[in-house]
N, CA, C and O of each residue as an XYZ file, in Angstrom:
508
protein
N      13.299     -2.341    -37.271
C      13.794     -1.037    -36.897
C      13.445     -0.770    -35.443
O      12.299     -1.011    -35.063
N      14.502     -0.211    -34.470
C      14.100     -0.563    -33.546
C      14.692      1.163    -32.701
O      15.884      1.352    -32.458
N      13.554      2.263    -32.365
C      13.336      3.477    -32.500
C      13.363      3.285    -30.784
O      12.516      2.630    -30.176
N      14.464      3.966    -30.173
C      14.606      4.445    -28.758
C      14.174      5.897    -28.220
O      14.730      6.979    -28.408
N      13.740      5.781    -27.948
C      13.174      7.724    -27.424
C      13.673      7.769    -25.740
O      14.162      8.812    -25.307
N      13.577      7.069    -25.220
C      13.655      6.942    -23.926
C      15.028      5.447    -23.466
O      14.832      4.232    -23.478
N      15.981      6.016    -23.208
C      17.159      4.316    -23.276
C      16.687      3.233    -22.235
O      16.026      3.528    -21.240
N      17.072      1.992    -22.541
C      16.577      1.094    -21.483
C      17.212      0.680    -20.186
O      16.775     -0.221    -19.470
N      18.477      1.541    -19.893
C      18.618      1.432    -18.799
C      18.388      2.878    -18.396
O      19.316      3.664    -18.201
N      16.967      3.219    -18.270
C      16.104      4.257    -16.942
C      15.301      3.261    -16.866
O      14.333      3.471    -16.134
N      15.360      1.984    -17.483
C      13.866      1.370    -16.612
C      13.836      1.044    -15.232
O      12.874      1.170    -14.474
N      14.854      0.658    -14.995
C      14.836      1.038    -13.259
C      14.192      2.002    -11.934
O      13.565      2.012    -10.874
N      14.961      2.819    -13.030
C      14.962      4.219    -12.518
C      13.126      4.710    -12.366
O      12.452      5.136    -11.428
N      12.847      4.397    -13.727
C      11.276      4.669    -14.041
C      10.735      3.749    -13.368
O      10.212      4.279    -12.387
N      10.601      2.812    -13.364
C       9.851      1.339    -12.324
C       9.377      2.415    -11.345
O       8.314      3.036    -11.315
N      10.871      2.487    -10.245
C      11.023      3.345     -8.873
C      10.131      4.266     -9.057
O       9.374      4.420     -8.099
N       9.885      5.218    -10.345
C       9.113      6.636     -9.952
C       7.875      5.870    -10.343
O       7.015      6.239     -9.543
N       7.387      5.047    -11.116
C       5.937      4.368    -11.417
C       5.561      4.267     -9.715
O       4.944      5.135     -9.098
N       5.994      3.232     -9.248
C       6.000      2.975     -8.036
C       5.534      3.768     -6.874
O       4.482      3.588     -6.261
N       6.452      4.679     -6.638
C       6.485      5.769     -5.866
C       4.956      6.929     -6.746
O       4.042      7.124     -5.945
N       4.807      7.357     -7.669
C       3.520      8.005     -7.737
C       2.078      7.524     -7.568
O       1.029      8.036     -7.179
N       2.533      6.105     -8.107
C       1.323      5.356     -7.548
C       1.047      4.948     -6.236
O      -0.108      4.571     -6.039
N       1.937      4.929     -5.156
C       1.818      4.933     -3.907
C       1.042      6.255     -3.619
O      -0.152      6.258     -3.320
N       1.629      7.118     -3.705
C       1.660      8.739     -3.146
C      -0.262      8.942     -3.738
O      -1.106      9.355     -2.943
N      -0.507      8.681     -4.747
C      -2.057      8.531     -5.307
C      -2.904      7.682     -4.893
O      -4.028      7.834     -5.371
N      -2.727      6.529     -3.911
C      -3.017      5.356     -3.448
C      -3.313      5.874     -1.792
O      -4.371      5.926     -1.164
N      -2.180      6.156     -1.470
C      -2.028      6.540      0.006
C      -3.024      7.659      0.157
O      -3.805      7.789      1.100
N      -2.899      8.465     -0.904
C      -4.064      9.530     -0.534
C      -5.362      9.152     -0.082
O      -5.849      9.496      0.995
N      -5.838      8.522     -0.833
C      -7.344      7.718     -0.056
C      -7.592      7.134      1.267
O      -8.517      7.140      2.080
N      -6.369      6.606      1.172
C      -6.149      5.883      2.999
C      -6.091      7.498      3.916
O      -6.864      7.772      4.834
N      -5.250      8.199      3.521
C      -5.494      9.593      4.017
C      -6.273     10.630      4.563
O      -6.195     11.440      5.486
N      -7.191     10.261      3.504
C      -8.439     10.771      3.572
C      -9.646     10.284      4.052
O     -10.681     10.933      4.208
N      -9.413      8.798      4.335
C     -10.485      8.340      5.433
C     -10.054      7.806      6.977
O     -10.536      7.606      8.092
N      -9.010      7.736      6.348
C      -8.366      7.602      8.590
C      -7.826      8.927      8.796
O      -8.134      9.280      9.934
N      -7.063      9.939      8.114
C      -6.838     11.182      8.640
C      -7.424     12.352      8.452
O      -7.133     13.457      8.911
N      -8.673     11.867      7.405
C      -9.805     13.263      7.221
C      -8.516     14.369      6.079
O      -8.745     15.577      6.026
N      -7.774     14.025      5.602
C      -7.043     15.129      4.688
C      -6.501     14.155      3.677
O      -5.988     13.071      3.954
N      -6.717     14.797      2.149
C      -7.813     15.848      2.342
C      -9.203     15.310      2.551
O      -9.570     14.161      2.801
N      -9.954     16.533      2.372
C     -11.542     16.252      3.017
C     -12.391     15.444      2.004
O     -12.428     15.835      0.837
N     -13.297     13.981      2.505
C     -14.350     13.781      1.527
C     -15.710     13.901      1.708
O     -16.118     14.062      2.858
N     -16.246     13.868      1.079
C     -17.741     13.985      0.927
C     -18.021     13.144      1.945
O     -17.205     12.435      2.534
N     -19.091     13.220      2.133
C     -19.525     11.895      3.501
C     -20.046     10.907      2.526
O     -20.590     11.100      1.439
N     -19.714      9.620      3.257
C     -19.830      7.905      2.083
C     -20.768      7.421      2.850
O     -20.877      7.440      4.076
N     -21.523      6.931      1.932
C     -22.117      6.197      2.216
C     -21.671      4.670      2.857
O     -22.463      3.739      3.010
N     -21.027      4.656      3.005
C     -20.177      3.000      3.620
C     -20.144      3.031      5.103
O     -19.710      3.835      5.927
N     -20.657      2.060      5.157
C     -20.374      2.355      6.975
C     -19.032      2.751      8.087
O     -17.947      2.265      7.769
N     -19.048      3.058      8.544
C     -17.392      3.536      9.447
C     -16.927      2.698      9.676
O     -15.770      3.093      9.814
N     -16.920      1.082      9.958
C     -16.074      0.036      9.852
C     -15.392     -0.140      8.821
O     -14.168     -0.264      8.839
N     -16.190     -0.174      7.669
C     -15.602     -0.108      6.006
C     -14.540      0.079      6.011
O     -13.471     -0.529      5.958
N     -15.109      1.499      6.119
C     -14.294      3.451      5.760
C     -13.009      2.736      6.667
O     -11.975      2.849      6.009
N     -12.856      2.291      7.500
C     -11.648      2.230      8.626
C     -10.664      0.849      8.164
O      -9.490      0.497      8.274
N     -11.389      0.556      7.835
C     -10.280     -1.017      7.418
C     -10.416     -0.897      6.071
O     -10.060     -2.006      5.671
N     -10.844      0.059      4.675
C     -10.408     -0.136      3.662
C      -8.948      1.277      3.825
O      -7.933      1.405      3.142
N      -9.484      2.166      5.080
C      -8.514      3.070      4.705
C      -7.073      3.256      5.420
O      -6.098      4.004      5.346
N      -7.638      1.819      6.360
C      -6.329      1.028      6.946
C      -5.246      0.565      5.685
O      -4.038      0.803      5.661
N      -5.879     -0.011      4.869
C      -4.900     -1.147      3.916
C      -4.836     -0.102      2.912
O      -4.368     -0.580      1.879
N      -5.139      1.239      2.782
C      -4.796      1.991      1.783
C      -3.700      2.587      2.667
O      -2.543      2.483      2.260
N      -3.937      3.208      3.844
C      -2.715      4.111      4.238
C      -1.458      2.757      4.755
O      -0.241      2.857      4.594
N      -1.994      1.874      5.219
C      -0.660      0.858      5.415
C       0.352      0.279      3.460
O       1.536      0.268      3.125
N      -1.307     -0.182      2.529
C      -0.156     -0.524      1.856
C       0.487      0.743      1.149
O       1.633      0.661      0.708
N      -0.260      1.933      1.039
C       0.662      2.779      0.077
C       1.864      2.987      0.506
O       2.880      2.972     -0.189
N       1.783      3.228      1.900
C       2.944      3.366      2.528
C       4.376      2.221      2.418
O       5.518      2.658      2.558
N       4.134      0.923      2.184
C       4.866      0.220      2.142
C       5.249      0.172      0.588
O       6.267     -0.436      0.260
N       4.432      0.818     -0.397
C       4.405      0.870     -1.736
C       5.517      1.849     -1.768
O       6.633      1.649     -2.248
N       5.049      3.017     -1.155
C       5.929      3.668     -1.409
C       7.476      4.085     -1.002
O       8.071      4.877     -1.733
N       8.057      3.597      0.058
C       9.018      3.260      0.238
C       9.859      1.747      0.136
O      10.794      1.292      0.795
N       8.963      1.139     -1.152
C       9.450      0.012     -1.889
C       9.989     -1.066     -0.500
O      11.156     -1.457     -0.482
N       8.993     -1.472      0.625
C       9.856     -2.291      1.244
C       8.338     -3.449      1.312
O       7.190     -3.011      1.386
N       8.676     -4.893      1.266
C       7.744     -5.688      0.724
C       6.992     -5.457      0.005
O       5.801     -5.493      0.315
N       7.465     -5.091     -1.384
C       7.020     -4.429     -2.647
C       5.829     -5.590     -3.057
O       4.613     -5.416     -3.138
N       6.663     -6.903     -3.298
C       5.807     -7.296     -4.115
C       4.872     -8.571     -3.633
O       4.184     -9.237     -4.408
N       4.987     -8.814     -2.030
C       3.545     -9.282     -1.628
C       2.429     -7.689     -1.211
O       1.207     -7.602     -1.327
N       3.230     -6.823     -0.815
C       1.786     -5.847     -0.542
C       1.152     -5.241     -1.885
O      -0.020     -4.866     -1.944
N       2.067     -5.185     -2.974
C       1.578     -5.301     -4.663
C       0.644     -6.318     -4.880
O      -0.381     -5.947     -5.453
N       0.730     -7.716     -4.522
C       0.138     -8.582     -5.282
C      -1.707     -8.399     -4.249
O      -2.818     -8.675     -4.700
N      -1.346     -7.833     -2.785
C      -2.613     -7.740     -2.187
C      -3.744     -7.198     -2.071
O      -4.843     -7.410     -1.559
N      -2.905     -6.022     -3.014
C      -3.456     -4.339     -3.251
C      -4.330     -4.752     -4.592
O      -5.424     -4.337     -4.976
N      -3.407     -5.751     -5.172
C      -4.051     -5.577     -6.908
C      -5.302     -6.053     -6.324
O      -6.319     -5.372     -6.459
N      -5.331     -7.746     -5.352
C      -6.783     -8.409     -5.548
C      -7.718     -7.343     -4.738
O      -8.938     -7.439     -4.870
N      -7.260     -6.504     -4.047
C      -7.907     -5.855     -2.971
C      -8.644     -4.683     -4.341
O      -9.817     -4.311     -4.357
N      -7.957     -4.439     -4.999
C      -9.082     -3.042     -6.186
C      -9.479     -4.419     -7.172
O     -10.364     -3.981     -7.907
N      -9.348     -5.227     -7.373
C     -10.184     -5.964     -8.038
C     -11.528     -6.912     -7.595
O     -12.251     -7.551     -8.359
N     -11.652     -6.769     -5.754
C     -12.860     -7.057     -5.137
C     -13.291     -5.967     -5.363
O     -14.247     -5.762     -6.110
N     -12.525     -4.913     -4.628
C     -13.023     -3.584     -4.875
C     -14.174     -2.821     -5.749
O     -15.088     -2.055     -5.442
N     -13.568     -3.551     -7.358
C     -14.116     -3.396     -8.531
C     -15.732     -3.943     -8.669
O     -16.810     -3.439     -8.984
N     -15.330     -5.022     -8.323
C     -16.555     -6.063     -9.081
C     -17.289     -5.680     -7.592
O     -18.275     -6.410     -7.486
N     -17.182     -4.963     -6.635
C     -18.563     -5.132     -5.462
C     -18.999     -3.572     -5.746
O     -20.214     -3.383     -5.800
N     -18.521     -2.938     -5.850
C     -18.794     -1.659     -5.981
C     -19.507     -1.185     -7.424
O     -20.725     -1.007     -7.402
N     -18.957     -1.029     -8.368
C     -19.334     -0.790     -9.585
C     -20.073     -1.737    -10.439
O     -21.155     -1.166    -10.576
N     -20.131     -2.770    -11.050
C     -21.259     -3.558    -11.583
C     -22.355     -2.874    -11.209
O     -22.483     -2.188    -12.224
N     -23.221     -2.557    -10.523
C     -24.583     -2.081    -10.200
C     -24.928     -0.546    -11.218
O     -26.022     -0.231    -11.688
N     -23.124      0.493    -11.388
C     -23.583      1.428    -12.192
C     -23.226      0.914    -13.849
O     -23.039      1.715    -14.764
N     -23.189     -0.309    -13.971
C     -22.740     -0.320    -15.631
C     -21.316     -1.327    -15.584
O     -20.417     -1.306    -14.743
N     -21.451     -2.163    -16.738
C     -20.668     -2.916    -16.640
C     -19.560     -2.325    -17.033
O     -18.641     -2.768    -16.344
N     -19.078     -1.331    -18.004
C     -18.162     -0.504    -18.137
C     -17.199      0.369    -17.787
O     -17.565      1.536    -17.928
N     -15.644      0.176    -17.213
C     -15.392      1.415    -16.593
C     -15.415      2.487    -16.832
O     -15.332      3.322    -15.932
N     -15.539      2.841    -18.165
C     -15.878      4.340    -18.467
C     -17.158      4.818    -18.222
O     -17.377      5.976    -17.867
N     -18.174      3.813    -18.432
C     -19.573      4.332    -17.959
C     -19.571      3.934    -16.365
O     -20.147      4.777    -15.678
N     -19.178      3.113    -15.836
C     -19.379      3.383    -14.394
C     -18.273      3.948    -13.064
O     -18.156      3.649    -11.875
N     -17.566      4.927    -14.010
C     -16.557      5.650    -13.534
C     -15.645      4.465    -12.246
O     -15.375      4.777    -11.086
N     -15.440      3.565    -12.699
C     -14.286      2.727    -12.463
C     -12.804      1.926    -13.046
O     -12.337      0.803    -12.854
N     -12.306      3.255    -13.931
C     -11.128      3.257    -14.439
C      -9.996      3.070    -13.371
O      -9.190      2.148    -13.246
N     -10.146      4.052    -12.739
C      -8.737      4.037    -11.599
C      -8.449      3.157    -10.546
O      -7.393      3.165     -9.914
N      -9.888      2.001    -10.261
C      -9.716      1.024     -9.566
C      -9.655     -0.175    -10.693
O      -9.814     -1.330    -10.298
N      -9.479      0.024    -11.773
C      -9.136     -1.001    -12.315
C      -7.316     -0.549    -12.912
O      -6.434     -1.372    -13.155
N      -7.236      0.509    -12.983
C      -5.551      1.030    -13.132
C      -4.766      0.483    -12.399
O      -3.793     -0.158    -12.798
N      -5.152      0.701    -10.937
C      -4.690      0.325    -10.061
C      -4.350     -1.447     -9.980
O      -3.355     -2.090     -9.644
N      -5.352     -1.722    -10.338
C      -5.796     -2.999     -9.755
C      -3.960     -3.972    -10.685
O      -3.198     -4.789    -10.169
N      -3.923     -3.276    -12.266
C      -3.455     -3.812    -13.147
C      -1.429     -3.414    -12.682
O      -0.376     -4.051    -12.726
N      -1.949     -1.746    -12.200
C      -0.105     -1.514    -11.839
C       0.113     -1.985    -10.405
O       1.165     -1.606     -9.891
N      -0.495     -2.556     -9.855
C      -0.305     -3.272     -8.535
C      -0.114     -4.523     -9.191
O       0.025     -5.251     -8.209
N      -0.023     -5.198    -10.095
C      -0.312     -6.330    -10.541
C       1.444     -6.249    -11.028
O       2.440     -6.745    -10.503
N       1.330     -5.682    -11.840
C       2.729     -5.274    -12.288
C       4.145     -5.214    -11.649
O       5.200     -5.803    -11.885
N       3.765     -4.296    -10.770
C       4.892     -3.995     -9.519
C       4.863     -5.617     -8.633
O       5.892     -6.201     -8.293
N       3.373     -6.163     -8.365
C       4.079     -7.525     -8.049
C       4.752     -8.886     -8.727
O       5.044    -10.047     -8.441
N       4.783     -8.196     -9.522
C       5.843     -9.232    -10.835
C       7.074     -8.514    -11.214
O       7.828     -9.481    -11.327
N       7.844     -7.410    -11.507
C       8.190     -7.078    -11.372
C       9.515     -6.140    -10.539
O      10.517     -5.587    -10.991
N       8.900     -6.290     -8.967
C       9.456     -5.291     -7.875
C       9.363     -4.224     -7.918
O       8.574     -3.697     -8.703
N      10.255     -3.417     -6.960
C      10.076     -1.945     -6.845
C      10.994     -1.144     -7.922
O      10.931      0.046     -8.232
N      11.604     -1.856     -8.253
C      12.140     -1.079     -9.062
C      14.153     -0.572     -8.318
O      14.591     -1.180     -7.341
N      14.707      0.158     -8.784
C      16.235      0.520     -8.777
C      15.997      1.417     -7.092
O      16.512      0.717     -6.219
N      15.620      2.205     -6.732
C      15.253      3.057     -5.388
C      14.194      2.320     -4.337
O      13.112      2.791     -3.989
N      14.486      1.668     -4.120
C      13.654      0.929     -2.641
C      14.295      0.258     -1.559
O      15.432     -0.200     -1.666
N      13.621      0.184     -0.538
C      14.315     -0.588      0.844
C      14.288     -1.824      0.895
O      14.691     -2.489      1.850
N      13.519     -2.517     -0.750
C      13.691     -3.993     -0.789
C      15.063     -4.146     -1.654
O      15.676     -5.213     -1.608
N      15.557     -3.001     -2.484
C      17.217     -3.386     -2.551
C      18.432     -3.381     -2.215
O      19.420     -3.677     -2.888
N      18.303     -2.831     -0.515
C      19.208     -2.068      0.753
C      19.541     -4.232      0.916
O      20.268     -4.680      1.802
């Protein structure tokens, strides 16, 4: 039995908006440490870090999100939250729920996705 709630041709369509919100949520971080908006707490990471992780956040979201070299800056982003993962968090708990590293592993998995995949039906990689 085979129960449709949603038809399968919006998967396109949906890819494109997966895509595009996860950029726009992605980019924010790059945002917020090369353009100070919005505002964060002060990090402990040194200002070189802070500047070249929030380089490759505001460069790749940006390319994420207007779907143009979708799926090498996808496949760079994924390994990039999966160093991310394992240097940062291990020390609070091997768990992402106990060491509040869910969303760099979300990430890590729909960056993974989108680079197998593509951007989806709305991008400048299908112009």
């Amino acid at each position: 039995m085979n129960i449709t709630i949603i038809p399968q041709s919006w998967a396109p369509a949906l890819l494109s908006l997966l895509r595009v919100m996860t950029a726009l949520l992605f980019l924010e971080h790059g945002t917020a440490k090369i353009l100070g908006f919005p505002a964060l707490e002060p990090s402990p990471l040194p200002a070189f870090m802070l500047i070249v992780t929030g380089l490759i956040e505001l460069i790749g979201g940006a390319l994420i999100l207007v779907g143009f070299l979708t799926r090498p800056t996808a496949f760079v982003l994924s390994g990039y939250m999966a160093v991310a993962y394992f240097i940062a968090y291990p020390p609070m708990g091997f768990f992402p729920m106990n060491n509040h590293g869910e969303l760099t592993v979300l990430y890590c998995f729909v960056f993974l996705y989108l680079a197998a995949a593509g951007a989806g039906r709305y991008a400048i990689d299908k112009a």
